[in-house]
N, C-alpha and C positions, 0 to 999 in steps of 0.2 A: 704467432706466425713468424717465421724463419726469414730473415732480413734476406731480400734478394740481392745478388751478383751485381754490381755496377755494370750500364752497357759501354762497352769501350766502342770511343769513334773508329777505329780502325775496321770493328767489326759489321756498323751500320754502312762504312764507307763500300765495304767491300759486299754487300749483300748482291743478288744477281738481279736483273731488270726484269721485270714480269711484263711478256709483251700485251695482254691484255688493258694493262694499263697505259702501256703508251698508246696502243689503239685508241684508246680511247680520248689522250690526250689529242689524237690527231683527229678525230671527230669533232671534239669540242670547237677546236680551230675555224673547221668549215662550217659548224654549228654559226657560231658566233661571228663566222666573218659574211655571213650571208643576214646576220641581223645587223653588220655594221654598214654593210651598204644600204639599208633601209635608216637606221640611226643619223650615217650622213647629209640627210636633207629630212630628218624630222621637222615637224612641227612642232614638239613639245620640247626635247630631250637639248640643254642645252652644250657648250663644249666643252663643261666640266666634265659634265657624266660623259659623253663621248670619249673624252681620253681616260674614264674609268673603263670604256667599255674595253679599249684599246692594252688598258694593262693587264685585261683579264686574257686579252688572248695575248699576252708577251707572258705571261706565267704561265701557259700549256706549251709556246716551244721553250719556256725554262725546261718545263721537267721532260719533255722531247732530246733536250742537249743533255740530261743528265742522263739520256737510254744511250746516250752514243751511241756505236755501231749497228747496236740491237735497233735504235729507233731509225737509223738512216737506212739500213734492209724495210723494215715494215714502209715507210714513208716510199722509195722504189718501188717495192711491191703493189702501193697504190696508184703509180701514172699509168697505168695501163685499163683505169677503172671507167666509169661512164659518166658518171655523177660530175660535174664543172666544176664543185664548191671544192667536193671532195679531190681531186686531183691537185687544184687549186693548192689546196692546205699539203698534200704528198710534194707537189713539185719545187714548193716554197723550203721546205724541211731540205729534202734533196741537193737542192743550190745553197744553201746555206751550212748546211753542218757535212753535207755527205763531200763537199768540195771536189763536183767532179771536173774534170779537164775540158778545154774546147771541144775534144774531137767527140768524147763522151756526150756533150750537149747537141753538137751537132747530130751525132745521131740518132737520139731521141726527138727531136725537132723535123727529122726528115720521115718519120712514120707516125705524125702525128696528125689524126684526123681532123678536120677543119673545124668539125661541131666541137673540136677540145681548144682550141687556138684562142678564146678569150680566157680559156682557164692559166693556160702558159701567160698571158699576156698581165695577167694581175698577179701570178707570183713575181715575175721579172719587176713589178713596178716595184715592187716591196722589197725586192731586194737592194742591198746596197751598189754604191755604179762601180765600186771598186770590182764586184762580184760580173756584175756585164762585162767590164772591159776584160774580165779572163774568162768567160765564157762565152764572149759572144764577139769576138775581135772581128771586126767588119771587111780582112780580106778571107777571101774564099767563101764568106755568107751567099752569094749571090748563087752559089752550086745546090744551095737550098730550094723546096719547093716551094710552092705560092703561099700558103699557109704556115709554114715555117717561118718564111722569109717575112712576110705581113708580122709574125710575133718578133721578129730581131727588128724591122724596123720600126715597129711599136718601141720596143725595150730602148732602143738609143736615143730615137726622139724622146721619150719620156725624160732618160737624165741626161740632155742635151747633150750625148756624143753625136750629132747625126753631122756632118760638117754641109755646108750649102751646097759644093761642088755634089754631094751625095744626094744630097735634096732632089735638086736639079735634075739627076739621072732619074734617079727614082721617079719621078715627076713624070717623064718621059715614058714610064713604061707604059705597057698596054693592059697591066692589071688593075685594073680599078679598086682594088683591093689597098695593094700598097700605093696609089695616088693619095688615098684616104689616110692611111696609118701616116703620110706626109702633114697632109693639111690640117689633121686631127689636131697633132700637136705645135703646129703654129710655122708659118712661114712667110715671108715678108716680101714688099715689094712689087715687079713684076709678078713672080711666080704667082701671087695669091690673086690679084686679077685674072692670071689669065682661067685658075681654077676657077669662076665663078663663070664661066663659060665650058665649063667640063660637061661631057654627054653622061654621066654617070649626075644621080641627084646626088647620094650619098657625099660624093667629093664635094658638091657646091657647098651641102650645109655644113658638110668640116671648114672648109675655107671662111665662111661667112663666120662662124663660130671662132674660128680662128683671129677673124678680124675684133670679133667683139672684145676679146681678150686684150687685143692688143690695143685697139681704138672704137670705143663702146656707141659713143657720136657717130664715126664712119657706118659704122654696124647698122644704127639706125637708121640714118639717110639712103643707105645702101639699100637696106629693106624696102622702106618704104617707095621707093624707086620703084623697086621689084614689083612691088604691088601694082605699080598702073597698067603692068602687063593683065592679058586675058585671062591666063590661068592659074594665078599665083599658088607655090607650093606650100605644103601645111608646115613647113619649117619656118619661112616664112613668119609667119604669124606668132611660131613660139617665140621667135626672137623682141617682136612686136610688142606681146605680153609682159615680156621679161623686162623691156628696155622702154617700150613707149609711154606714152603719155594720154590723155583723155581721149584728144584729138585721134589718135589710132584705133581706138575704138571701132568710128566709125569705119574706116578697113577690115576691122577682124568681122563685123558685121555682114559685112558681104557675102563673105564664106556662110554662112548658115541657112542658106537657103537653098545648098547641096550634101546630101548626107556624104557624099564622099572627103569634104572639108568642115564638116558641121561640128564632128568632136575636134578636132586641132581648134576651130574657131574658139569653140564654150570653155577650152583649158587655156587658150591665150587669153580671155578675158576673166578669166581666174585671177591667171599670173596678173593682170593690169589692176584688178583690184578696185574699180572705182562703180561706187552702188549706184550712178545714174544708169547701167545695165540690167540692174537686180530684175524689173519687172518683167523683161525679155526673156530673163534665165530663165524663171517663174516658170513660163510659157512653154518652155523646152523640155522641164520636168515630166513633161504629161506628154512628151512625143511617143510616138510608135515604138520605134527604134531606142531599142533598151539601150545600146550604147550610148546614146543621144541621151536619154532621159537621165542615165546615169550619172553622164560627164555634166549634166546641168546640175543636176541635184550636189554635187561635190563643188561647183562653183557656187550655187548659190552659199552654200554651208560656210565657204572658205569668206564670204562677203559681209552677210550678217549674221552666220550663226542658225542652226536649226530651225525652222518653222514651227511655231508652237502647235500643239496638238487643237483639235476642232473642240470651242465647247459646245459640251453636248446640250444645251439651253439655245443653243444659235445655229439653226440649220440655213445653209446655202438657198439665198433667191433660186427660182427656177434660172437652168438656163445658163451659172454658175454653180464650175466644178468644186469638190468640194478641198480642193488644193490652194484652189483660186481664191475661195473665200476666205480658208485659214490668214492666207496671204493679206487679205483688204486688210484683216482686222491686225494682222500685227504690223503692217506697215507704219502707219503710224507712229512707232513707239519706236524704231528700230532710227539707227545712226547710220544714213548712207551719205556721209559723205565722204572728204578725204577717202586718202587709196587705204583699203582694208587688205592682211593677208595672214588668213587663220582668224577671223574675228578680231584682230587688232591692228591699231596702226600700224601702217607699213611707208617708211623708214621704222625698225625697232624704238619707242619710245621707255620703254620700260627698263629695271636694272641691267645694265652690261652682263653683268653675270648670269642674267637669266636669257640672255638674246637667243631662242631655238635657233639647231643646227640651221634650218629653213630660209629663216631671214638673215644671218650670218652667210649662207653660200647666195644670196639673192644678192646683200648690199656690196659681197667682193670681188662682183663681176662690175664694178664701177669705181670701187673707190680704191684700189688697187693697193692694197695695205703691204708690205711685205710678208709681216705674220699670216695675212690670209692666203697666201702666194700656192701654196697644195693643196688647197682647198678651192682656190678658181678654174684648177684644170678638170676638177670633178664634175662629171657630169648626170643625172641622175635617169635611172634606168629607160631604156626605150627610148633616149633622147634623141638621136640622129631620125629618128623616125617622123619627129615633129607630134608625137603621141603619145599621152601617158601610159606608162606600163606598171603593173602591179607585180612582177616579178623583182626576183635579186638579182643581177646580169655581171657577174665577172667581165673588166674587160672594156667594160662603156667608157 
């Protein structure tokens, strides 16, 4: 066999970009960035793997910055698409390699429809703030539409350019949109009182959220306040779960005897963790209401751990379901006490190294670590809503 040609680097350097591949790089992106928002509050996966997952998507815009040109046209070519993930992953490329100027952002941000406005809102996060403050310079933003304007004041609160005198304004408007993208991100003082008096719910539980961030005890007391009212809201209660103690329980109790706050109630008493609930949850398993039945079965699971199967030697007295009976015989056997969260104690007892994303974003809304400081603004899908959500949400 005839010895081959050395390849020289100049010739590998200069080869031409094949745009299917970079497509495809920019898929992966929104691939991967749509299983990182579910990764960030696993249960199992802890923040090792997490920043593994994190370097597999910095290796797709590596070879994205090695398409240069070629890959900043295809990336453009995708904000204009439908899909959140995917624009998401185009708008991210664009601000970052395609380096376009204010007025160029400005213009894409003023025909940009509102159902797209969380996808702009998580590229900006990811971007660096050196990249904001030249794309997104806070005079003349206000010529913006309401959706537009909602993603720049998401982007600046996010990497604290928002100055208070801005705040303030903002605060004042009549869009309820940007009162939220204010208190989302944290505001102090006055200001955040008077939000928890806003005609919008949306803005209260950003403010309230807001407080917990800041002062996790006010947060509590605050809630719990709330609750002696008639008709306490299902955010309310998350915060309850997240933050309270046994004693709150018997509040999150309350709610379940309305299906309109019966799921918010069975997932605050998830988050609480504590199996003198267990045999109530039981009971809700076998409600009408699939939702209902669902959201108990997912607490019970998160408590003790799956319901063993019926042995088929031991059939249910008359009169008892056969959920119910499963239930007698493994009670017994099962560990309800201290707070449970995923079948294990909750504070993390186990190796550091292994602490799930889950109970690492649970313990850093309290103990205020620096290193966990990007990870306490995180909030996990559907959460303003005060309701679990099974989707991936850009933008939350």
């Amino acid at each position: 066999m005839a010895d081959r040609a050395p390849i020289s680097l100049a010739s590998v350097i200069d080869r031409p970009v094949i745009p299917n591949v970079l497509v495809e790089h920019l898929e992966e992106i929104a691939y991967l960035s749509i299983q990182r928002r579910k990764l960030l509050f696993s249960a199992e996966i802890p923040l090792r793997r997490f920043r593994e997952h994190d370097e597999r998507i910095e290796a797709h815009l590596d070879g994205l910055r090695e398409g240069g040109p070629a890959a900043v046209k295809i990336a453009e070519a995708r904000l204009s698409g439908e899909d959140p993930w995917f624009v998401y992953a185009a708008a991210r490329v664009w601000l970052e390699q395609g380096q376009p100027d204010a007025p160029a952002v400005f213009e894409r941000l003023k025909s940009l429809p509102a159902e797209l406005a969380p996808a702009w809102k998580e590229a900006l996060r990811n971007v660096s703030v050196d990249i904001i403050r030249r794309v997104l310079p806070q005079k003349g933003a206000d010529a913006l539409p309401p959706p537009a304007l909602e993603v720049a004041v998401d982007a600046w609160a996010w990497h604290g350019l928002l100055s208070l005198d801005a705040s303030a304004a903002l605060l004042a408007s009549a869009n309820s949109r940007l009162r939220f993208a204010v208190a989302r991100h944290g505001c102090a003082g006055g200001a955040l009182a008077k939000l928890f008096e806003d005609p919008e719910p949306l803005v209260r539980r950003a403010a309230l959220w807001s407080l917990t961030l800041h002062d996790a005890r006010a947060a509590l007391a605050h809630s719990r306040r709330a609750f002696q009212g008639r008709d306490p809201e299902p955010f309310l209660a998350r915060v309850l779960g997240l933050l309270g103690e046994l004693g709150d329980g018997k509040l999150l109790v309350s709610l379940l005897s309305r299906n309109s706050t019966a799921v918010a109630a069975i997932a605050a008493l998830r988050d609480l963790g504590h199996g003198d609930f267990a045999d109530m949850l039981v009971d809700y398993m076998e409600a009408e209401d699939e939702e209902i039945s669902s959201a108990a079965g997912e607490a019970v699971d998160s408590l003790v751990g799956r319901i063993p199967p019926l042995d088929p030697e031991k059939q249910p007295p008359p009169g008892v379901s056969p959920l119910r009976f499963r239930w007698q015989q493994a009670r017994p056997r099962l560990d309800l006490a201290g707070r449970k969260l995923n079948g294990q104690p909750f504070p993390w007892k186990g190796e550091a190294a292994d602490e799930p994303m889950e109970y690492l974003w649970r313990a850093s809304l309290t103990d205020r670590k620096p290193e966990n400081a990007w990870l306490r603004r995180e909030v996990p899908d559907g959460f303003f809503t005060g309701l679990p959500s099974f989707g991936a949400l850009p933008g939350e």
